[in-house]
PDB file of N, H, CA, C and O in Angstrom:
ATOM      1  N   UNK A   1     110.205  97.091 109.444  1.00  0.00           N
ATOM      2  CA  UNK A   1     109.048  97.935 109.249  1.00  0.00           C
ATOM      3  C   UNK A   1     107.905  97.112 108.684  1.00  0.00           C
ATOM      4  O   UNK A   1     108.053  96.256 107.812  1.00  0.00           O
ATOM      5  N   UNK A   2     106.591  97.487 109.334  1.00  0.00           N
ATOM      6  H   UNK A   2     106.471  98.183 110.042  1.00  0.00           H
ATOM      7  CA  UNK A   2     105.201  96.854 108.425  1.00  0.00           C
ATOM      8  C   UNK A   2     104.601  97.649 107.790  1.00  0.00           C
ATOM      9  O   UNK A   2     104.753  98.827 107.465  1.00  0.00           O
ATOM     10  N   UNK A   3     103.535  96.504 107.566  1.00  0.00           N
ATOM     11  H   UNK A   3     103.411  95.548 107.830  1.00  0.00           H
ATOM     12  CA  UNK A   3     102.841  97.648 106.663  1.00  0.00           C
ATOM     13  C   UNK A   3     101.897  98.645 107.377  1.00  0.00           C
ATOM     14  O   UNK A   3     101.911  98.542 108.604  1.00  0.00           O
ATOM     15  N   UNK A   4     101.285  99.352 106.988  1.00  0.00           N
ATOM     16  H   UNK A   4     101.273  99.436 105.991  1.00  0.00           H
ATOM     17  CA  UNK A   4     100.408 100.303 107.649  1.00  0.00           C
ATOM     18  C   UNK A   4      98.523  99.211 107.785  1.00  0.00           C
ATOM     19  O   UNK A   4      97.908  98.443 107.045  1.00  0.00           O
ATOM     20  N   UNK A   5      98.342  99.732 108.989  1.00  0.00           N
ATOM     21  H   UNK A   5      98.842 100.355 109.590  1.00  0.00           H
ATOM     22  CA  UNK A   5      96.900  98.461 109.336  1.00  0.00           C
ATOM     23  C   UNK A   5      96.017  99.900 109.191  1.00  0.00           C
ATOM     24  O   UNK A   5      96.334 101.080 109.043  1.00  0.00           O
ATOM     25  N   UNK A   6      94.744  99.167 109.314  1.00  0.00           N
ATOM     26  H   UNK A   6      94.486  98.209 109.434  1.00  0.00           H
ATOM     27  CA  UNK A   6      93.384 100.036 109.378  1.00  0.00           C
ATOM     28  C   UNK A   6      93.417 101.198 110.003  1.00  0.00           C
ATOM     29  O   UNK A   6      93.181 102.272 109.448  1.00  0.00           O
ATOM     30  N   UNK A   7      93.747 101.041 111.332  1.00  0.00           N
ATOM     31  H   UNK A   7      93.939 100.169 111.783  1.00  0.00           H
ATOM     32  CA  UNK A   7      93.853 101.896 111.983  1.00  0.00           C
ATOM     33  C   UNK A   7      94.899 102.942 111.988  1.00  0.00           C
ATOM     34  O   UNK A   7      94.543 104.001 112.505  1.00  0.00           O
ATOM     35  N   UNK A   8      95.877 102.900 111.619  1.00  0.00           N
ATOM     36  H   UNK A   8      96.167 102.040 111.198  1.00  0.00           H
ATOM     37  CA  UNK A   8      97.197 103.679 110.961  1.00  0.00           C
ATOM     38  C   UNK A   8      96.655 104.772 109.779  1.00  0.00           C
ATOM     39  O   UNK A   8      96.916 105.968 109.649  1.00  0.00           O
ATOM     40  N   UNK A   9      95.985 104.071 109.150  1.00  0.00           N
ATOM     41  H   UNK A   9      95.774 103.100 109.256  1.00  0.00           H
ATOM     42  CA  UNK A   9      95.125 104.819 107.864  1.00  0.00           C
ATOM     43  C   UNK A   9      94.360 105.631 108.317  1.00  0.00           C
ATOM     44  O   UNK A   9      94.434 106.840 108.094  1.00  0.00           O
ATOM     45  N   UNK A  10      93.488 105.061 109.042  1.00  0.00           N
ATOM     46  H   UNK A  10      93.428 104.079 109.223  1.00  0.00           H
ATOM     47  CA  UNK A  10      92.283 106.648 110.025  1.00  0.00           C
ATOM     48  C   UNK A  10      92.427 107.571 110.421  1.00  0.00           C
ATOM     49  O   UNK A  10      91.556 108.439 110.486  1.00  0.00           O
ATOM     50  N   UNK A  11      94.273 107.740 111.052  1.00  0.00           N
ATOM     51  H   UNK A  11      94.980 107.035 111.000  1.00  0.00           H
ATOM     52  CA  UNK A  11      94.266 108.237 111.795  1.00  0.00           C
ATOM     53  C   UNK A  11      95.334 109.370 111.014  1.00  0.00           C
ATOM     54  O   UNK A  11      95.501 110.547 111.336  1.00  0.00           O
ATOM     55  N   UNK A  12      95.933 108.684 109.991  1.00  0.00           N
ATOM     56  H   UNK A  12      95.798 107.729 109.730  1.00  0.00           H
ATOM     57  CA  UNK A  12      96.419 109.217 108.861  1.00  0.00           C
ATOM     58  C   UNK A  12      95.154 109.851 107.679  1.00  0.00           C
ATOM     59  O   UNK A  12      95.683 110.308 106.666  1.00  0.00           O
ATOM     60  N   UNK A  13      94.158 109.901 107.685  1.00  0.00           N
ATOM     61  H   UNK A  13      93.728 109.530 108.508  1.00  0.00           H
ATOM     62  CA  UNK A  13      93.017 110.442 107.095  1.00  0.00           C
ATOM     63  C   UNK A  13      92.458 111.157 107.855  1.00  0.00           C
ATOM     64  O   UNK A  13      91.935 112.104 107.269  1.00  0.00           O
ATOM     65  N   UNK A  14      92.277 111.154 109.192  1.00  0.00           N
ATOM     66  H   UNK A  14      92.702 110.384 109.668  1.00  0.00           H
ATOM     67  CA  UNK A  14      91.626 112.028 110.423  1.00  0.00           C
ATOM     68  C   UNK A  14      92.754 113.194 110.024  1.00  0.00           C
ATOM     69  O   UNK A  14      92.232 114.085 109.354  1.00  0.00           O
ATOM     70  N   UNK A  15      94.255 113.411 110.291  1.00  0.00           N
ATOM     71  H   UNK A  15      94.679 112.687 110.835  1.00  0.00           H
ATOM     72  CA  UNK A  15      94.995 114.758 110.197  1.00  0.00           C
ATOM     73  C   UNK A  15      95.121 115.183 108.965  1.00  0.00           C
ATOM     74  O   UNK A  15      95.459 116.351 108.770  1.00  0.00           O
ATOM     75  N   UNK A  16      94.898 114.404 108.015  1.00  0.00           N
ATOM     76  H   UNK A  16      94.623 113.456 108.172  1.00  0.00           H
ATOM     77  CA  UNK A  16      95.084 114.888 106.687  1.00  0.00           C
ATOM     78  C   UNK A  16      93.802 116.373 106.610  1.00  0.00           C
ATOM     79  O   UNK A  16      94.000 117.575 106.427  1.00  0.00           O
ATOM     80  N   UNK A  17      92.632 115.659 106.819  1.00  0.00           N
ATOM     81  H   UNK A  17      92.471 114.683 106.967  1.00  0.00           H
ATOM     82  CA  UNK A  17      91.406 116.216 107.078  1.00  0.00           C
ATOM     83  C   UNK A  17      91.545 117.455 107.865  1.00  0.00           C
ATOM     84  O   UNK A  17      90.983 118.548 107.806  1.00  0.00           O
ATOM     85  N   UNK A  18      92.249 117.073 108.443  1.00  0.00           N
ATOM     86  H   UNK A  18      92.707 116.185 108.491  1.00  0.00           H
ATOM     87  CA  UNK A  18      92.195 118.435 109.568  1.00  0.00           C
ATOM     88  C   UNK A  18      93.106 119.836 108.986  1.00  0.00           C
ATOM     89  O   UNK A  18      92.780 121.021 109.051  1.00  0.00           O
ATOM     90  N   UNK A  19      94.495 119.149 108.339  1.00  0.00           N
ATOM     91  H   UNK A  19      94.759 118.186 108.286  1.00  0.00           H
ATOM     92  CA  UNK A  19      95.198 120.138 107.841  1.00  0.00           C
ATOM     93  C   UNK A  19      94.654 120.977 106.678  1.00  0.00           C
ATOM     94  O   UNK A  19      95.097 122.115 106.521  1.00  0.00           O
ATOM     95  N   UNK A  20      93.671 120.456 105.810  1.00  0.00           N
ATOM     96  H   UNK A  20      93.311 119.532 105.938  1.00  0.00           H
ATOM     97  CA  UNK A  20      93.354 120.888 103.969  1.00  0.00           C
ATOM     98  C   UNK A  20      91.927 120.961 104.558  1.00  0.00           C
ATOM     99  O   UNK A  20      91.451 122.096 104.529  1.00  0.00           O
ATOM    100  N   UNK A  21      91.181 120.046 105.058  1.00  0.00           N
ATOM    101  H   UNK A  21      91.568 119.124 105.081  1.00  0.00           H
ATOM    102  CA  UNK A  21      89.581 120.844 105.386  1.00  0.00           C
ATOM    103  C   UNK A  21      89.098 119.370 104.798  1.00  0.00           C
ATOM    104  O   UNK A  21      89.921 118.490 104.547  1.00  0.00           O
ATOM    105  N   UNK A  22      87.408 119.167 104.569  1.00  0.00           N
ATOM    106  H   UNK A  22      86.739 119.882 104.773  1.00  0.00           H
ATOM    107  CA  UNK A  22      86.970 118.438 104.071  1.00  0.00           C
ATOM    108  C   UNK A  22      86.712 118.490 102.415  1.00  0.00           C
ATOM    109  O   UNK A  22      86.878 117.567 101.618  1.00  0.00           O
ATOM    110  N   UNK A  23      86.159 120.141 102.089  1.00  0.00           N
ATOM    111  H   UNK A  23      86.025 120.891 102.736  1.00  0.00           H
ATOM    112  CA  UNK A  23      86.130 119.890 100.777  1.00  0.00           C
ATOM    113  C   UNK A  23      87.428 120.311 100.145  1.00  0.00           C
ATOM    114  O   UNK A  23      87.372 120.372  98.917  1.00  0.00           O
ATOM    115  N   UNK A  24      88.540 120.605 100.670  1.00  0.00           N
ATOM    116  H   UNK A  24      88.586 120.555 101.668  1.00  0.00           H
ATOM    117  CA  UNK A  24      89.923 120.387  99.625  1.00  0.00           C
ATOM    118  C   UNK A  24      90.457 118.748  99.123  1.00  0.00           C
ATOM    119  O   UNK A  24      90.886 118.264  98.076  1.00  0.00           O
ATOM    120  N   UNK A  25      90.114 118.162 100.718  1.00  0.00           N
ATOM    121  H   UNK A  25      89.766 118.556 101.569  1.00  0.00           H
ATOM    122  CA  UNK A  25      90.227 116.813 100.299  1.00  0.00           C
ATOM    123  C   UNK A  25      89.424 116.342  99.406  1.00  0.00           C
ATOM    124  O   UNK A  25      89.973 115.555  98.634  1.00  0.00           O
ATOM    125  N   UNK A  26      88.289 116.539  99.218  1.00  0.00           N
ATOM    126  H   UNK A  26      87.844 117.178  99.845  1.00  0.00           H
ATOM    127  CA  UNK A  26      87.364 115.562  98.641  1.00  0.00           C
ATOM    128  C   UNK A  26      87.519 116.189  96.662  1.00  0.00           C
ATOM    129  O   UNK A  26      87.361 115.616  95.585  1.00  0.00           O
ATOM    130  N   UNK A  27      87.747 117.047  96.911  1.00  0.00           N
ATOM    131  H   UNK A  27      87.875 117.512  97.787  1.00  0.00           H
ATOM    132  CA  UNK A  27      88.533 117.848  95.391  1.00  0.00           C
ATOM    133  C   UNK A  27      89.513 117.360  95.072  1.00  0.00           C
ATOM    134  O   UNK A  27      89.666 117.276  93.853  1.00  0.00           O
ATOM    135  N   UNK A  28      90.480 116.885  95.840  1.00  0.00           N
ATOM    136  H   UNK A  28      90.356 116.953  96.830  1.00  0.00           H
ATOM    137  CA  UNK A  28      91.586 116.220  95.769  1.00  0.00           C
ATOM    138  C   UNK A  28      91.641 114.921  95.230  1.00  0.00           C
ATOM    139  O   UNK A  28      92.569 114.434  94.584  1.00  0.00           O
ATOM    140  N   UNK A  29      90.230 114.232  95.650  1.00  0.00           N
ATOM    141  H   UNK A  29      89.477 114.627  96.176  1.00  0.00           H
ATOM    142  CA  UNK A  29      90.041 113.100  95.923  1.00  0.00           C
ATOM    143  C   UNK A  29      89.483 112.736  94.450  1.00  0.00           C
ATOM    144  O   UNK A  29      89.858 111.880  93.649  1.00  0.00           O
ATOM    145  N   UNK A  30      88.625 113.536  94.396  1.00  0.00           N
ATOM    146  H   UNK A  30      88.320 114.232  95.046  1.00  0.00           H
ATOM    147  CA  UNK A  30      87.908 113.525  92.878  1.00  0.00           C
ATOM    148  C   UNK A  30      88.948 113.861  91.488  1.00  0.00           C
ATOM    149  O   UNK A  30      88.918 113.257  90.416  1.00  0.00           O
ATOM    150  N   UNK A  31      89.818 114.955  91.852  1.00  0.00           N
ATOM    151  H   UNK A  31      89.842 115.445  92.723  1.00  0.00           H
ATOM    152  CA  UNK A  31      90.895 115.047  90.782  1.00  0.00           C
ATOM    153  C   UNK A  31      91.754 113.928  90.919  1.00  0.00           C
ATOM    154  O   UNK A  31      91.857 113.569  89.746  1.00  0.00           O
ATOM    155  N   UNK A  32      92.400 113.190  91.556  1.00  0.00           N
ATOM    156  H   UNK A  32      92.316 113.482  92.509  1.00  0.00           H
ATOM    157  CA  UNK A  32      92.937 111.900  91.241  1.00  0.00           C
ATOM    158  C   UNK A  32      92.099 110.955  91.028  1.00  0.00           C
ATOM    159  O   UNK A  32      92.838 109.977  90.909  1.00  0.00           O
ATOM    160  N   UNK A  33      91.130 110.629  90.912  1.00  0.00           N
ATOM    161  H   UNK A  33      90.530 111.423  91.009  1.00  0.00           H
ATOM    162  CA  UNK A  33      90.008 109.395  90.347  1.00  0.00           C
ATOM    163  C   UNK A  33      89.666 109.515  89.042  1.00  0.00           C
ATOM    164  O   UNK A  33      89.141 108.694  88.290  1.00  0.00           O
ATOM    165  N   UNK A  34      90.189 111.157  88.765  1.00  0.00           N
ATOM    166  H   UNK A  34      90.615 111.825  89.376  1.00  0.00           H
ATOM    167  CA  UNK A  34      89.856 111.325  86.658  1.00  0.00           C
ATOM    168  C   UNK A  34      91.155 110.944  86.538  1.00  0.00           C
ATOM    169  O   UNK A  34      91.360 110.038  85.729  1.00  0.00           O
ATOM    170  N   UNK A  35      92.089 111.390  87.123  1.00  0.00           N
ATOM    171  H   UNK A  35      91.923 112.126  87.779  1.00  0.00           H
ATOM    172  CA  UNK A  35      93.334 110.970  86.791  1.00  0.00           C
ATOM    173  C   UNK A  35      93.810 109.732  86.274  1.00  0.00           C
ATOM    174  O   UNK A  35      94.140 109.328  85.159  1.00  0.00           O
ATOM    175  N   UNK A  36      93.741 109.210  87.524  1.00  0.00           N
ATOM    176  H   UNK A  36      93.473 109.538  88.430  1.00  0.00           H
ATOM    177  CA  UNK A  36      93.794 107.475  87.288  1.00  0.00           C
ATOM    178  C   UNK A  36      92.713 107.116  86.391  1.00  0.00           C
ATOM    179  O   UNK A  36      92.941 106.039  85.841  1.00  0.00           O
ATOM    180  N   UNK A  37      91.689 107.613  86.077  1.00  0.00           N
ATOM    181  H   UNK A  37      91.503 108.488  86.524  1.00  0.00           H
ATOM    182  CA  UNK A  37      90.971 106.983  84.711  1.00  0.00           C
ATOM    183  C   UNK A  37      91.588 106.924  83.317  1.00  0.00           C
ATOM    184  O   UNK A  37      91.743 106.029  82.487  1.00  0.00           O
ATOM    185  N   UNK A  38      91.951 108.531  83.398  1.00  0.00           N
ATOM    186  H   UNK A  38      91.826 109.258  84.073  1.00  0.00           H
ATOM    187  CA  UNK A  38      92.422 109.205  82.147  1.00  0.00           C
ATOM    188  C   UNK A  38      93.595 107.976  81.645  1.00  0.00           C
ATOM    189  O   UNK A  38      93.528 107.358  80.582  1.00  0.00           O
ATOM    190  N   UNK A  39      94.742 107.800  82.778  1.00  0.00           N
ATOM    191  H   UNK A  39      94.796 108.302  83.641  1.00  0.00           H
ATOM    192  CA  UNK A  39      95.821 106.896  82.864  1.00  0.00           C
ATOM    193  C   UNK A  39      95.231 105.812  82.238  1.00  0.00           C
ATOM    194  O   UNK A  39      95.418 105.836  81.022  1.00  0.00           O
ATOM    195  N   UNK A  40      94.527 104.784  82.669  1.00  0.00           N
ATOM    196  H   UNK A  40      94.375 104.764  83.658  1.00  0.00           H
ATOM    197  CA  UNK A  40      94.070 103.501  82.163  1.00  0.00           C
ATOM    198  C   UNK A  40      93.172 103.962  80.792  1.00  0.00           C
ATOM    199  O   UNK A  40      93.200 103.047  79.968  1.00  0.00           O
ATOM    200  N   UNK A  41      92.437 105.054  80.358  1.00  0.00           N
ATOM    201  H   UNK A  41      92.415 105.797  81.027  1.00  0.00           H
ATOM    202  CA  UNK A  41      92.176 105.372  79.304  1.00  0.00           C
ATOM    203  C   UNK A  41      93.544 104.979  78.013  1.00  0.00           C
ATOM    204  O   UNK A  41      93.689 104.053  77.215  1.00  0.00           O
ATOM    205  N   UNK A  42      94.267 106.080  78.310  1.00  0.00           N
ATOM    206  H   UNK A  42      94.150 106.832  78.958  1.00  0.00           H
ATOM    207  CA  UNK A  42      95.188 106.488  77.843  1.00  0.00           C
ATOM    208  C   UNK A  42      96.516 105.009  77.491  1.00  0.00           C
ATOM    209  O   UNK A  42      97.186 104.815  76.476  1.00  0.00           O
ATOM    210  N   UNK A  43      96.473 104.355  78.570  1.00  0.00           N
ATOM    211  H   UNK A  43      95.929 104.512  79.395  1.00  0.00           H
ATOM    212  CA  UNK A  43      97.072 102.717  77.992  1.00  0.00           C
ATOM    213  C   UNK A  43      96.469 102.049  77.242  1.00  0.00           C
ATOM    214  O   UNK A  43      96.971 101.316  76.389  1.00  0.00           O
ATOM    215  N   UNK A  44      95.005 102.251  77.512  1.00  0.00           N
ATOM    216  H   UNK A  44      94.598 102.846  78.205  1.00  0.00           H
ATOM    217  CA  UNK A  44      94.424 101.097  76.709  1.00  0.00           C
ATOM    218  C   UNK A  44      94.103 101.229  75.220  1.00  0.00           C
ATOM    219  O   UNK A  44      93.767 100.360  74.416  1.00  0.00           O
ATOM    220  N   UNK A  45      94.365 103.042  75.001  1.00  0.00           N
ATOM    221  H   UNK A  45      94.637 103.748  75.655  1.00  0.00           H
ATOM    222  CA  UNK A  45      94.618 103.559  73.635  1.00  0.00           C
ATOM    223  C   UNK A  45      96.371 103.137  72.671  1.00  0.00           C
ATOM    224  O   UNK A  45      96.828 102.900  71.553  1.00  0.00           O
ATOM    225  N   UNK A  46      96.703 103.268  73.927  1.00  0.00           N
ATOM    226  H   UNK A  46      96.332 103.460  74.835  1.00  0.00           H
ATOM    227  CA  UNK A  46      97.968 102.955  73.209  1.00  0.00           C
ATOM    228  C   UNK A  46      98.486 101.745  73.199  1.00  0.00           C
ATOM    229  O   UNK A  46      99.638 101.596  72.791  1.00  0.00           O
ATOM    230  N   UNK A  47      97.576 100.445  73.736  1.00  0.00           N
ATOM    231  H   UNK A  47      96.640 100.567  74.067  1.00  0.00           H
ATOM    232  CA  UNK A  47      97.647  99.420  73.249  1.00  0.00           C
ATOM    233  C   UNK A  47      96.996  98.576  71.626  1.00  0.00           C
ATOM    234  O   UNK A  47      97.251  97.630  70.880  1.00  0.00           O
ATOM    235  N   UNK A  48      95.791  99.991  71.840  1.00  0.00           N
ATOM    236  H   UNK A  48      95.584 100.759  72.445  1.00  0.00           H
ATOM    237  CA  UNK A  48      94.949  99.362  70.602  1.00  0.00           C
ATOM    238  C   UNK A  48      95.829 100.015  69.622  1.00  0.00           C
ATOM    239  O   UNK A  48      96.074  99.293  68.656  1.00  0.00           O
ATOM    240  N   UNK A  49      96.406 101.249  69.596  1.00  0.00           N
ATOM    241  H   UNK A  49      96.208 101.836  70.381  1.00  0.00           H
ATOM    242  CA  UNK A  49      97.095 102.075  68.520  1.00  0.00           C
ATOM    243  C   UNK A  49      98.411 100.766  67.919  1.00  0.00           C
ATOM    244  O   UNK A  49      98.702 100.367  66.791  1.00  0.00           O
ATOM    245  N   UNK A  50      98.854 100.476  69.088  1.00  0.00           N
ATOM    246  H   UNK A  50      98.617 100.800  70.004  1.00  0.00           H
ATOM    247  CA  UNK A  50      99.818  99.504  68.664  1.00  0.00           C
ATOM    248  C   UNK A  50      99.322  98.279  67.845  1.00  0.00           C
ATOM    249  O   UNK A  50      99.809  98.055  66.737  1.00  0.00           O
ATOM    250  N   UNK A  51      98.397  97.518  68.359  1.00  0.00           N
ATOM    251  H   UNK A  51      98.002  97.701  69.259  1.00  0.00           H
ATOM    252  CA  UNK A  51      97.983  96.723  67.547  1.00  0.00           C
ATOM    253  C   UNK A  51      97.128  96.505  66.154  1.00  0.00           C
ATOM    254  O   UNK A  51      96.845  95.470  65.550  1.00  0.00           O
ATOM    255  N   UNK A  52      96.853  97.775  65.907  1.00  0.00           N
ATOM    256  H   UNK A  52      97.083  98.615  66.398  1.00  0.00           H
ATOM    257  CA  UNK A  52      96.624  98.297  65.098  1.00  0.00           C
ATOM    258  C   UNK A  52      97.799  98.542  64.306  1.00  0.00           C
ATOM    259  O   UNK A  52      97.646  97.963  63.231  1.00  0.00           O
ATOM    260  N   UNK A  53      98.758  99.063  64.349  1.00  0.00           N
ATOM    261  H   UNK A  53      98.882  99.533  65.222  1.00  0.00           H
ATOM    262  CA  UNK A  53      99.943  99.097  63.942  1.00  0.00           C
ATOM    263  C   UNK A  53     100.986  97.835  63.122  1.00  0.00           C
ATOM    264  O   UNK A  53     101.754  97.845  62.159  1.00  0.00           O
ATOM    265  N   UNK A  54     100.383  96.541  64.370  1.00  0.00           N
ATOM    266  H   UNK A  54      99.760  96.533  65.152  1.00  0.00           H
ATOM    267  CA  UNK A  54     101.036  95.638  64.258  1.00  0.00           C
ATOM    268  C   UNK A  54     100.297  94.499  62.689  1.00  0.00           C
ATOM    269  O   UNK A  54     100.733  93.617  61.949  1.00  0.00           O
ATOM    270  N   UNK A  55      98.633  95.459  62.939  1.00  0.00           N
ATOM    271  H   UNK A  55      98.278  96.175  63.541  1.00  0.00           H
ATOM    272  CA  UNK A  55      98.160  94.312  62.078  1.00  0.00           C
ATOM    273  C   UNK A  55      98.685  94.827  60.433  1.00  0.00           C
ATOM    274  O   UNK A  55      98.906  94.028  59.522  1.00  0.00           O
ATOM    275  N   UNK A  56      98.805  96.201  60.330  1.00  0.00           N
ATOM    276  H   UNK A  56      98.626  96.850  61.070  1.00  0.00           H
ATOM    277  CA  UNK A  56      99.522  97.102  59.190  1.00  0.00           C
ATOM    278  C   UNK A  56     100.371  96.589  58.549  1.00  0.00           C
ATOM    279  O   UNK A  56     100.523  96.368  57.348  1.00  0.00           O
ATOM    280  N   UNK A  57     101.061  96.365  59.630  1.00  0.00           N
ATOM    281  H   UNK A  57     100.937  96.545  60.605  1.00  0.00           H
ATOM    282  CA  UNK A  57     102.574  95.856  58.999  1.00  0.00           C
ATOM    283  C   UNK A  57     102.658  94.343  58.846  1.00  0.00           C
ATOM    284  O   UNK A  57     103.794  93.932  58.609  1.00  0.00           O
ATOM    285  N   UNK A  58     101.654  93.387  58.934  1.00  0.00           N
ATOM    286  H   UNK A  58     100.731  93.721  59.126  1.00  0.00           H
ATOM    287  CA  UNK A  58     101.479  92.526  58.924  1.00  0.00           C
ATOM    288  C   UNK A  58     100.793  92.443  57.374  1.00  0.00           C
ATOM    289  O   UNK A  58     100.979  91.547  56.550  1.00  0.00           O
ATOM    290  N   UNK A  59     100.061  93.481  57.248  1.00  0.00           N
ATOM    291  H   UNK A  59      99.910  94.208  57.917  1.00  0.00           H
ATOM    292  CA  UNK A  59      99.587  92.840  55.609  1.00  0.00           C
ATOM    293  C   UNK A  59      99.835  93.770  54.557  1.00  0.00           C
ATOM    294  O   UNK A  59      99.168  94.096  53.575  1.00  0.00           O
ATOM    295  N   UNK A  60     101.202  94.200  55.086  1.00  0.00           N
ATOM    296  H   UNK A  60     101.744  93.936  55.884  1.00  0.00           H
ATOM    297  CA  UNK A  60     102.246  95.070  53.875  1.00  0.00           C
ATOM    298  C   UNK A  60     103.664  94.762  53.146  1.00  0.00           C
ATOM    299  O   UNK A  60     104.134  95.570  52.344  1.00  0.00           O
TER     300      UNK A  60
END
């Protein structure tokens, strides 16, 4: 098996489109782009929380 090419994708975005409409997709589209923000938000908090943590216990 390969991977999926350009054209595999279009045509896989052309029926997607067709089944949900344009603006379900594009709602769709927009609720996973906060998503995935929120996600990389949300690590990069809990990296600083940690190191923050780490410097604590470092001068206790």
């Amino acid at each position: 098996m390969g991977s999926l090419g350009g054209t595999e994708l279009l045509i896989i975005l052309a029926i997607v489109i067709l089944l949900f409409g344009v603006g379900r997709v594009s709602r769709i589209g927009g609720e996973l782009g906060s998503a995935v923000a929120n996600f990389r938000k949300g690590l990069q908090e809990g990296a600083k929380g940690k190191s923050e943590e780490a410097e604590q216990a470092e001068t206790t």
